[in-house]
N, C-alpha and C positions, 0 to 999 in steps of 0.2 A: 198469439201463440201459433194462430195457423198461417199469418203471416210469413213468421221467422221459420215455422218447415216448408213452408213454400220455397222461398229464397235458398234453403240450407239443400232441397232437390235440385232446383235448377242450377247451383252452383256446382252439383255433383255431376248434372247432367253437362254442363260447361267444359270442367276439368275430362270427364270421358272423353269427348270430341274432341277437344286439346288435345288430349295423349292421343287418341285414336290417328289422328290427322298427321300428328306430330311423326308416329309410328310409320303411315303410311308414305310420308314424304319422305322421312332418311331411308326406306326401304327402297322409294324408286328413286329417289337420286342416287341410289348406286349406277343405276341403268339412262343415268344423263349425262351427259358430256358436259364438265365444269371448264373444257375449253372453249367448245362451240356450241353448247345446249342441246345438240343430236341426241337423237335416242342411241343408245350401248344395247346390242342384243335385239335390235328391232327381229320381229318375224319377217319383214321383208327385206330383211341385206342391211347392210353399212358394218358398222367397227361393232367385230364380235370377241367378246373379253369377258374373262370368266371372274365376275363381279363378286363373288361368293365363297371363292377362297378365300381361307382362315389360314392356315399352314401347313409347311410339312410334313408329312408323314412319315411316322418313325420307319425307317425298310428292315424288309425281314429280317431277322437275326442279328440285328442292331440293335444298342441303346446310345440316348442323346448325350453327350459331351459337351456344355456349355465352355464357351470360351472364357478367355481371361487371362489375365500375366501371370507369369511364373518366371523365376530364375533357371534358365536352361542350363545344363553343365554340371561339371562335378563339384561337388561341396565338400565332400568326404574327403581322409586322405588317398592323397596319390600316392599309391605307393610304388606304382608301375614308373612313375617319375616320367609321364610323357606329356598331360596335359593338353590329349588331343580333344578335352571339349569342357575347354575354357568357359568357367559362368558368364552368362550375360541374362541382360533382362529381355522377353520374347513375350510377345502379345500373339494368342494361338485366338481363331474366329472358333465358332461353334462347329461341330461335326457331329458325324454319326460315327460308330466303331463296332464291328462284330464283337460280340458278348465270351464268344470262347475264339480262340483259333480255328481254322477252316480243319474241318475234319476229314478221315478217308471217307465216312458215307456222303460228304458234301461233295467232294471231290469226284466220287463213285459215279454222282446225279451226273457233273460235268464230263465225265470218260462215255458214259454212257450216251447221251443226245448226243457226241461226236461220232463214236459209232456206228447208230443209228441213220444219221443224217449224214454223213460223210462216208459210205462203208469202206476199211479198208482194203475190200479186192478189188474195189476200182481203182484201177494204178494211179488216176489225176489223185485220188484223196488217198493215197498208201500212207502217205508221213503226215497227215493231220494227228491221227488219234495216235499215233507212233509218237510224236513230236511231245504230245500233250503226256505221255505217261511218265509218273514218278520214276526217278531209279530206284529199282529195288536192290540195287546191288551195292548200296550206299551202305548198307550194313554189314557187308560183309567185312573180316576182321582178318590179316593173315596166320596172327595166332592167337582165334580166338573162336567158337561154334557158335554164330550167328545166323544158319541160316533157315531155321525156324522164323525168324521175322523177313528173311530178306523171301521167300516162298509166301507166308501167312499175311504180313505186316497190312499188305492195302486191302484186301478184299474181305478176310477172313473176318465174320461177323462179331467177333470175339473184341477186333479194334476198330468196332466202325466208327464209335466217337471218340477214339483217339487223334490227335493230330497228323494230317499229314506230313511227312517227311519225306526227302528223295526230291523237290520241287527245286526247280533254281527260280531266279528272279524274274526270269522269262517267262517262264509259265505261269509263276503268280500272277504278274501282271494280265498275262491273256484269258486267265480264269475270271479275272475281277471282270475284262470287256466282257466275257458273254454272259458272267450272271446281270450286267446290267442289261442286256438285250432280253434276258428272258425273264425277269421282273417288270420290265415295263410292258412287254407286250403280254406279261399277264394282268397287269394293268387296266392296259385299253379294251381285253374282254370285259371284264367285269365294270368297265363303264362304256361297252355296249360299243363300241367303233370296232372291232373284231368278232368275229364268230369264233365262240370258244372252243369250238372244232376243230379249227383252224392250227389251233397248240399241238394238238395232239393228233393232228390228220401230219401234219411235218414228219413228226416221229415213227407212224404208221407210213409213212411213204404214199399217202392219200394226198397231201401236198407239196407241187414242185417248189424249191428254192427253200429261204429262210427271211427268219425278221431281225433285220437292223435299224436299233434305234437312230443312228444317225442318217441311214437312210428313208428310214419314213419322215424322218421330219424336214428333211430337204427335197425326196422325190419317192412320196408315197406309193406312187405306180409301178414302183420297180420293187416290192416287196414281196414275198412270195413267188417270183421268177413271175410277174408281173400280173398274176392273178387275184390281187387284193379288192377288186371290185366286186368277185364273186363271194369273198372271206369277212364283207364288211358285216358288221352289226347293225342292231336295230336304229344306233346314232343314226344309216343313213335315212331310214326313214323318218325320224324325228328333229332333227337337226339340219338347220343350213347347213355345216360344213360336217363332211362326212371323213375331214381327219383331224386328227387331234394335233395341236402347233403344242410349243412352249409354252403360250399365254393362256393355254386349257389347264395347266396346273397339275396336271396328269401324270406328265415326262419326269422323272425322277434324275436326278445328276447321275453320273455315273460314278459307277461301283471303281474302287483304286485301291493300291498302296497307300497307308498312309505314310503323311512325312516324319522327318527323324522328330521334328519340333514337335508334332502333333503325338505321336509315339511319347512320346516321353513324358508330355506334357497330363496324357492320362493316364500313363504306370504310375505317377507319382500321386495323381488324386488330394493332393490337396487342400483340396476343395472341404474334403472333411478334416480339416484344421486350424480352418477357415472363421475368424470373428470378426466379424463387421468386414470392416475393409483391410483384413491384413490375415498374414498367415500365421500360427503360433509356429515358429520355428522352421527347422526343414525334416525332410525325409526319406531315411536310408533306405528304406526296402519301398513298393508301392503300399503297405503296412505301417500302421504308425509301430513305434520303437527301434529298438538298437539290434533286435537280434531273430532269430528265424523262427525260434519256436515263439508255441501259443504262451501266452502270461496271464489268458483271462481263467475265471473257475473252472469252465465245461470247455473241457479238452486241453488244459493246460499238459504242456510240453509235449504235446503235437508239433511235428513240425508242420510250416504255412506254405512251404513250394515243395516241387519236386525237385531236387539236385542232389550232385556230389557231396556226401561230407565229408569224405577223404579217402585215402588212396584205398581203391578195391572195397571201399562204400557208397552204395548205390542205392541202398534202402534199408538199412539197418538189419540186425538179427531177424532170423523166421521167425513166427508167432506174433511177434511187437515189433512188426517194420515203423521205421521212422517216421517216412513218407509215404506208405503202399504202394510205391512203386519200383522198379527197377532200371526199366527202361522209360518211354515216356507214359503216361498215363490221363486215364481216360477224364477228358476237360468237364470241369464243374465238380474237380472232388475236393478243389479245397475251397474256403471264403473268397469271395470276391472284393475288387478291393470298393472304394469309396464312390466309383464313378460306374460301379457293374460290371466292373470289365472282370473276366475269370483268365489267373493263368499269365498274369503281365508281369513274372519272376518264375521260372524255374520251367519244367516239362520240353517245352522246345523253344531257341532263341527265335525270333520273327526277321523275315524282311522288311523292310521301309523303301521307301523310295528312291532314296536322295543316291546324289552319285559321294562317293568318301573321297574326304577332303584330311588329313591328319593335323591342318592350323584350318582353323575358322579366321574370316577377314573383323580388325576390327570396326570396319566401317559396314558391315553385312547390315540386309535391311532386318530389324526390329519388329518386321510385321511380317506373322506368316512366312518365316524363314526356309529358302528351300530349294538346292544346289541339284540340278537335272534338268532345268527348262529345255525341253526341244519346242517351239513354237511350226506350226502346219497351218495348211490350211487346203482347203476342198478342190481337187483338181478339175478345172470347168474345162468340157468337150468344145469340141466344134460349133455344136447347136448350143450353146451357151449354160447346157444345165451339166450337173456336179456328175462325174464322172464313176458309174458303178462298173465293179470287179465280177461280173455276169459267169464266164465257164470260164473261166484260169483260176488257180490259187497262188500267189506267193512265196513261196518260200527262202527261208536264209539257212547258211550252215554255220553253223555256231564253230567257233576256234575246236573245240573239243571232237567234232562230228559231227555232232545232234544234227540233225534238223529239223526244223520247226517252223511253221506257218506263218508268216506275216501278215499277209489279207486271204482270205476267206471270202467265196464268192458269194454276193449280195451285199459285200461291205462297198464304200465308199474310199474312194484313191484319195489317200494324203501326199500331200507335196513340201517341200520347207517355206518359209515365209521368203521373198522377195525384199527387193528396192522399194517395188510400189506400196508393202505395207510398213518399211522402215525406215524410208525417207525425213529428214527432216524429224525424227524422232528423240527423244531425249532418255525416255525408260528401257527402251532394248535398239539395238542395232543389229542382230543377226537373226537367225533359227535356231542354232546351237549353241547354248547356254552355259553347257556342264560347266566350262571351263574359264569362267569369266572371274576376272582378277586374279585366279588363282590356278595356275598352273599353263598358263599362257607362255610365248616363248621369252616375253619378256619379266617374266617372274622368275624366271633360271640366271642361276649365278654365271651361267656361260653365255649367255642370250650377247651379241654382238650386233648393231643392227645392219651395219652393212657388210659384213662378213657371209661369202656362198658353202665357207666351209662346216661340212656336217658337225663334223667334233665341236667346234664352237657355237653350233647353235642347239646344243642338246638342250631339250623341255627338260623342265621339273619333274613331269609326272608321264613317264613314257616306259612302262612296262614290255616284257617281250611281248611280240605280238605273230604267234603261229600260223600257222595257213593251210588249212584244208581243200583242198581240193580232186577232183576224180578224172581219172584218166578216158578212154573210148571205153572202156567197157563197164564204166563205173563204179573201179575198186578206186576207195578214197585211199589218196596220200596226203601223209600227215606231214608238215615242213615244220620243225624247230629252229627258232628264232636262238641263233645263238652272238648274235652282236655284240662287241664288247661296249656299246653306247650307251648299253640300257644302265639305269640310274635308278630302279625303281620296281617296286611289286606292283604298283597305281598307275589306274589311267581314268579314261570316261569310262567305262565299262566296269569299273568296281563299284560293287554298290554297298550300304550298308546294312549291317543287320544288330538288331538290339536285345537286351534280355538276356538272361542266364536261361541253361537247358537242363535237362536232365543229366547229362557229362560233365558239368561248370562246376566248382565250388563257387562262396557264399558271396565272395566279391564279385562276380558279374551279374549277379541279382540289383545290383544298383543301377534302375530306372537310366543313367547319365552314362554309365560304359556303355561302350562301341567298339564295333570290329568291324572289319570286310571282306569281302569274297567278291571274284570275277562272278560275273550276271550270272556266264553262263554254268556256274557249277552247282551243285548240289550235295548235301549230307543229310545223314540221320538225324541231327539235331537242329535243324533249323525249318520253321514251319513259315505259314504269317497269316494274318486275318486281314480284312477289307477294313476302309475307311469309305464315307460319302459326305462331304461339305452338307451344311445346314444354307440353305437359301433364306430368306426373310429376319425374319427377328432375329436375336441372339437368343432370346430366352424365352423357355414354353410358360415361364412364371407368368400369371398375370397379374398377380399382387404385385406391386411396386413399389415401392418406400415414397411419402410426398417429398418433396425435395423445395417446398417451398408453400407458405399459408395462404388461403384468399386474404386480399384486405376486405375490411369490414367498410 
C-alpha cells in the first residue's frame, strides 16, 4: 500500500515538472528564433519583436465586422429600371465600423484641435480650420424657414449627438486622417513611448509642431517640430528601442471611408440569418422583414428608421410621431441592426469611398471590391530620408471655391507611384486607378485610336469641369465649363454615397441603392462614419467547429 502511494507521488511529482518544463519552454520559445535559434528580445540588441501579441484592438467607437460572402447588388425590384448595381457574389475581409454615424460633438473635438493648433489669424493656417468647417448653409430652403438649424445645427448642445451634416467627401476623408493620428499617439502614451503631456502641451501651445502617425514611423525625430526626445516616455528608459515600429503592435491602421462593398455588406447584416453555412433568404431593410414598422409585441408599429413617409411627412402627427423625428435625429434612438451598427437605413444617407461607376465590370475582382485606387508613395530628399512638410501647408481649391488643405505641416510628402514600382507588373500598371476598364478613352463609343480629333475622342465619363481661380488681388473667378462635348454628370471626382435619409422615402433604405455627388459638395442629408480594416485573424471566435476526428 505504501508502495503504490509512493509511486502515485512521484508520478504527480513527474507530471508537474512535465507541465512545468513544458509551460516554460513554449513561453521562451516565443523569444527564439525558429530560423536561426537567436534570442527575440535579447536585453542586449538583435531582432526586437513583439512576441505577445494576441490581437486587435477594437478602436474607439467601433465594433468588429467579421467578414464573409454575401450577394452585393439589388435583389429587390427595380423599379427605377436602371440596374446600376447588378448582384454579384463579394467576399468583404473583417473590419471595424463606427457604431453610430460621426456626430456634431465628434466633429466639434476635430474643429476644435484645428483651432487650437493651427490658429486661424495666422494667415499661413487661415483656410485650415475654414477648409474643415461644415456648411451650414446647406439647410437653407428658398421657400422654406430653416434657419434655426442652418445657425444652431453644429454647435448648439441640443444636436451634439446628431449627425453631422454639411460635410463633403473631402472633409470626411481628412477627418478620418486625423482621428487616426490622434488615436494612435494616444496609444503610445499609455504604453509609455510619449509623455502624456505631450497631447495636451500641443493643444496648450506648450508643444511646437504635431504627431503624425506616418511620420513617426518613418522619421521619428521630426515629430513634434523635432522635439520628441524630450516628449519620450518612460519606454526610453526601459526599452532598447525608444520608438514604437509596426512590429510593436501598437500602430493601429488607419481610420477611412469605408468601401461601397464593405458599406453594404454590414447594412444588410446577415449574419443574423445566418444557419450554418448559408443564409435563410435575403434582406430588404438592414432588418429582417418586408416592411419599416416594428412586428414584435414591445413597440410594435413603431417605425425602425428615420425617413420620409410621404409628401409633407416627416415624422407623423404631434403627440404620436412616427419616427420622433423631423429632421435628422439623435443616433442610437432606434435598434441597431444584427452587426451593432445603429442608423444604417434612414437619419442621414453616408459617404463611402468608392468613385461611381453607373455599370459594374463583369469581370471586377470578387475580393474586397473597390473602384478609387490612387497608389503613392513617400517622397525620399536628397539625404535619402522620406520627405516632411515642416512650415508650408498645402492647399487646393476645390471646383466650387472651398479651399481646403491637402498636407498639413509635420505630415509626410506623397508622390504617385512610378515605372520603378510598376514595371514588369501584372496587378496594377499606374497610380490612378479610378478609371480602369471603365470609363477609359477606349470604353467610349466615340474612342477612335488614331484619330487627334477632340469630338471623336470624347470619354464615357467626362462631366463639366469648372475652374476657379483668383486674380492679383485675390477675388476668386468662377469659369463655367460650357462645352458642348460633355456627355455626362460622372467623372473621377464623383463619389458615392448610400442609405436612405431623413428626406428619402422607404425605397432608398435598401442597403444595395446608390446615388452620387461630386467630392466636393455637400448637403443636409448626407453624413458618414469611419471604417478601419481588421489585421490578423478573421475572427475574435476562439471556438471553432473541428473539421476533422483524431484517428485512434
Amino acid at each position: 500500500m505504501k508502495k503504490h502511494l509512493v509511486k502515485v507521488v512521484l508520478s504527480s511529482v513527474v507530471v508537474a515538472v512535465s507541465f512545468s518544463s513544458c509551460k516554460n519552454s513554449s513561453s521562451s520559445s516565443k523569444n527564439v528564433s525558429r530560423a536561426t535559434g537567436w534570442k527575440i528580445n535579447a536585453k542586449d540588441g538583435g531582432f526586437q519583436y513583439n512576441s505577445d501579441f494576441k490581437e486587435q484592438e477594437t478602436p474607439p467607437g467601433t465594433v468588429f465586422i467579421e467578414g464573409g460572402t454575401f450577394t452585393k447588388g439589388q435583389v429587390q425590384d427595380d423599379i427605377m429600371h436602371d440596374w446600376n448595381n447588378t448582384p454579384t457574389s463579394q467576399h468583404v475581409q473583417s473590419f471595424y465600423m463606427d457604431e453610430t454615424e460621426v456626430t456634431n460633438k465628434m466633429y466639434m473635438e476635430y474643429l476644435d484641435y484645428l483651432k487650437k493648433v493651427y490658429p486661424p489669424e495666422n494667415p499661413m493656417y487661415a483656410n485650415i480650420y475654414k477648409g474643415a468647417l461644415p456648411d451650414t448653409l446647406v439647410w437653407r430652403n428658398r421657400l422654406g424657414f430653416n434657419e434655426t438649424m442652418t445657425n444652431n445645427y453644429l454647435r448648439h448642445p441640443g444636436y451634439a449627438e446628431y449627425p453631422v451634416v454639411g460635410v463633403n467627401w473631402i472633409q470626411a476623408t481628412q477627418y478620418a486622417e486625423w482621428r487616426t493620428d490622434r488615436v494612435n499617439e494616444y496609444k503610445l502614451a499609455q504604453e509609455g513611448f510619449i509623455e502624456e503631456d505631450a497631447l495636451y502641451g500641443v493643444l496648450n501651445g506648450e508643444v511646437d509642431g504635431t504627431f503624425s502617425t506616418e511620420a513617426y514611423l518613418n522619421n521619428p525625430e521630426s515629430v513634434y517640430g523635432g522635439q520628441i526626445d524630450s516628449l519620450q516616455g518612460k519606454q526610453k528608459k526601459d526599452s532598447i528601442n525608444s520608438f514604437a515600429k509596426r512590429s510593436s503592435g501598437i500602430i493601429s491602421p488607419e481610420y477611412r471611408l469605408p468601401t461601397e462593398t464593405e458599406w453594404e455588406y454590414a447594412a444588410q447584416a446577415l449574419i443574423g440569418t445566418r444557419e450554418y453555412n448559408n443564409y435563410r433568404g435575403r434582406k430588404k431593410y438592414p432588418w429582417e422583414g418586408d416592411y419599416t414598422r416594428n412586428g414584435q409585441r414591445v413597440g410594435r408599429g413603431d417605425q425602425l428608421a428615420n425617413f420620409k413617409q410621404g409628401k409633407g411627412d416627416y415624422g407623423g402627427i404631434a403627440g404620436w410621431s412616427d419616427d420622433g423625428a423631423d429632421i435628422t435625429g439623435q443616433v442610437k434612438s432606434y435598434k441597431p441592426n444584427d452587426f451593432g451598427l445603429y442608423d444604417m437605413a434612414g437619419n442621414v444617407s453616408e459617404w463611402v469611398a468608392d468613385v461611381y461607376r453607373p455599370i459594374v465590370d463583369d469581370e471586377i475582382s470578387d475580393f474586397n471590391y473597390y473602384r478609387g485606387n490612387i497608389y503613392t508613395k513617400k517622397a525620399i530628399g536628397e539625404d535619402g530620408k522620406v520627405q516632411i512638410i515642416r512650415d508650408s501647408v498645402v492647399f487646393d481649391t476645390l471646383p466650387n471655391g472651398k479651399v481646403v488643405a491637402v498636407n498639413l505641416p509635420g505630415e509626410i510628402k506623397e508622390v504617385p507611384v512610378d515605372e520603378q514600382e510598376t514595371y514588369l507588373r501584372t496587378n496594377f500598371s499606374s497610380s490612378d486607378n479610378r478609371g480602369y476598364r471603365d470609363g477609359d478613352p477606349g470604353s467610349s463609343r466615340f474612342y477612335q485610336r488614331f484619330s487627334d480629333d477632340e469630338e471623336d475622342n470624347r470619354k464615357m465619363y467626362d462631366s463639366p469641369k469648372h475652374k476657379v481661380e483668383r486674380d492679383s488681388t485675390g477675388k476668386i473667378l468662377r469659369q463655367y465649363d460650357t462645352s458642348n462635348y460633355r456627355t455626362s454628370l460622372i467623372n473621377d471626382e464623383v463619389r458615392v454615397y448610400k442609405g436612405g435619409s431623413w428626406r428619402d422615402r422607404a425605397f432608398w433604405l435598401d442597403p444595395a441603392q446608390r446615388r452620387y455627388l461630386p467630392q466636393y459638395m455637400a448637403t443636409d442629408d448626407i453624413g458618414f462614419r469611419c471604417a478601419m480594416s481588421r489585421v490578423g485573424s478573421k475572427s475574435k471566435s476562439k471556438n471553432k467547429t473541428v473539421r476533422h476526428k483524431k484517428s485512434k
